[in-house]
Structure formats: C-alpha cells, structure tokens
Wavefront OBJ file of the C-alpha trace (Angstrom):
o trace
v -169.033 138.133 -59.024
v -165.650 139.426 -58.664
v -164.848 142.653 -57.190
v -163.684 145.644 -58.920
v -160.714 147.797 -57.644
v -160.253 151.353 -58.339
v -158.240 153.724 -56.823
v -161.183 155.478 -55.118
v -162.026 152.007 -53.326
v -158.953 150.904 -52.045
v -158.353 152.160 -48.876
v -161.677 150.829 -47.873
v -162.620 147.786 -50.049
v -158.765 146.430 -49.612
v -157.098 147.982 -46.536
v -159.517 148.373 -44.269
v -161.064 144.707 -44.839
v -162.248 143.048 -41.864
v -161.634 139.920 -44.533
v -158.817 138.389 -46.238
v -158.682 140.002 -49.698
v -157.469 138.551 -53.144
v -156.461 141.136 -55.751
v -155.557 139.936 -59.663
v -153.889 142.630 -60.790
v -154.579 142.751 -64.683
v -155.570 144.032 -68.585
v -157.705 143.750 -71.082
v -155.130 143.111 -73.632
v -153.272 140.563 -71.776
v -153.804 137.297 -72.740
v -152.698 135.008 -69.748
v -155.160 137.332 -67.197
v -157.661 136.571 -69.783
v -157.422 132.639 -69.269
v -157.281 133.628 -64.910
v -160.912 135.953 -65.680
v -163.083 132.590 -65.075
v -161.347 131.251 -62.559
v -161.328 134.568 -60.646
v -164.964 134.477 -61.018
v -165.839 131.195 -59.526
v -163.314 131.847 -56.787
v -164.837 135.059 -55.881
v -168.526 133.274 -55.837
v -167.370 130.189 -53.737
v -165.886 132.102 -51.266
v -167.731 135.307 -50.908
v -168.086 136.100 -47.181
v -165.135 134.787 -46.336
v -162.401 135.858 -48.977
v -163.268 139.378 -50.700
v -161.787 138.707 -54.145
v -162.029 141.036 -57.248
v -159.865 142.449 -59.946
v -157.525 145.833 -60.430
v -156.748 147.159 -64.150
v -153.616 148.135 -63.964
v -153.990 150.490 -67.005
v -156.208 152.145 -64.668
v -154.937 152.140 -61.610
v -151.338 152.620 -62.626
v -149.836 154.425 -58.977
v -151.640 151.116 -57.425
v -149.804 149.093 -59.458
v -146.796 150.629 -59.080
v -147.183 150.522 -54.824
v -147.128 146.574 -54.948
v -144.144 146.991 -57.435
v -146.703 144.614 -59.924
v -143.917 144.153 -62.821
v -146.115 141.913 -64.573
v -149.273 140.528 -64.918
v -151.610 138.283 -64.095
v -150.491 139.377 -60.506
v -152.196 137.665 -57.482
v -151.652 139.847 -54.298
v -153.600 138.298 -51.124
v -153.505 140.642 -48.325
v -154.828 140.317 -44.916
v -154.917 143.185 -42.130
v -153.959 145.520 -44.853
v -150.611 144.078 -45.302
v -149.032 141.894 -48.335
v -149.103 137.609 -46.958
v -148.549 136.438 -50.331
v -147.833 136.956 -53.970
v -148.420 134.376 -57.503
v -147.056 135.791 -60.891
v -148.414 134.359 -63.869
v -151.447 132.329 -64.567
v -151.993 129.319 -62.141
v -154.460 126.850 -61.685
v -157.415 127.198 -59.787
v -156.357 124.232 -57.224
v -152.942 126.292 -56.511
v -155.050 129.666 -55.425
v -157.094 128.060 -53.936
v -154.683 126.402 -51.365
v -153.234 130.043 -51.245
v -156.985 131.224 -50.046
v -157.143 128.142 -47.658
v -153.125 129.631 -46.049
v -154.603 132.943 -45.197
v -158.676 132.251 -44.408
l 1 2 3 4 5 6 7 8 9 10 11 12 13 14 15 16 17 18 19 20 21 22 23 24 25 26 27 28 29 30 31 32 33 34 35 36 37 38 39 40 41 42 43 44 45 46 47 48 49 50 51 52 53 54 55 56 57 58 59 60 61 62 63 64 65 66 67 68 69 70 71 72 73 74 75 76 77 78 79 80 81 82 83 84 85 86 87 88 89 90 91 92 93 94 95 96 97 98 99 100 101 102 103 104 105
C-alpha cells in the first residue's frame, strides 16, 4: 500500500530515508492523478523495501507543494539522500516510472 505524506511526516518518512523515495504529488478532484492512483499502488507493493513510495495531497500539504515548486499535478518527485534526482509531470505509464525507479534504486 502506498504511503501517505503529511507535513508532520516529511522530514522523517522523505528526508531522512535511508531508501530512495517516490512522491505523487496529487488531489482528489483531479482526474489524471486519479488514473496514476492504481498504478501508484502496485508500484508501491512491488517494490516495498527497496523504493518507499506513497502519495502527498497537495490540498493538504500546500507549503510542501509549494517547496518542490509542484505547478501541476500528477507530480512524480523521486528523491534520494533527501535531495530532488528526478521529476515526471503528468500521468505516465507504469513501464516509464518504473525505469525511473530502476535509475535511482
């Protein structure tokens, strides 16, 4: 099951992570993050252990959001030793995060 973000969490789920991390930055009213949801999901179950992978609301976590300058969403930020490796925009394919996991693993 994919991880959830908050701003309490963060700095330790994310930042701290002794693990690659994969965040999808999205909404419950937004329909392309709604098509990523399942793919998220079987991501974060195939490669739990190795990838920590979970979601961040931006209409929650807005000063989060606004950090990693997320403009729109689905965002995909994957971060490794707390800093920014890569970025996708828009709803992709499973095969294209997936060689995006494999880059940073």
């Amino acid at each position: 099951m994919a991880f959830k973000f908050t701003d309490e969490n963060f700095e330790s789920e994310v930042l701290q992570s002794d693990i690659p991390v994969l965040i999808d930055f999205y909404a419950d009213w937004c329909g392309p993050c709604k098509m990523m949801a399942p793919v998220i999901e079987e991501l974060a179950g195939e490669y739990q252990g190795t990838v920590k992978i979970g979601k961040l609301n931006v209409d929650e976590a807005p000063g989060i959001s606004s950090k990693y300058r997320v403009m729109s969403i689905p965002t995909l930020l994957f971060i490794k030793n707390g800093e920014v490796v890569d970025t996708v925009v828009g709803a992709v394919s499973k095969n294209q995060v997936i060689d995006k996991l494999n880059q940073i693993k």
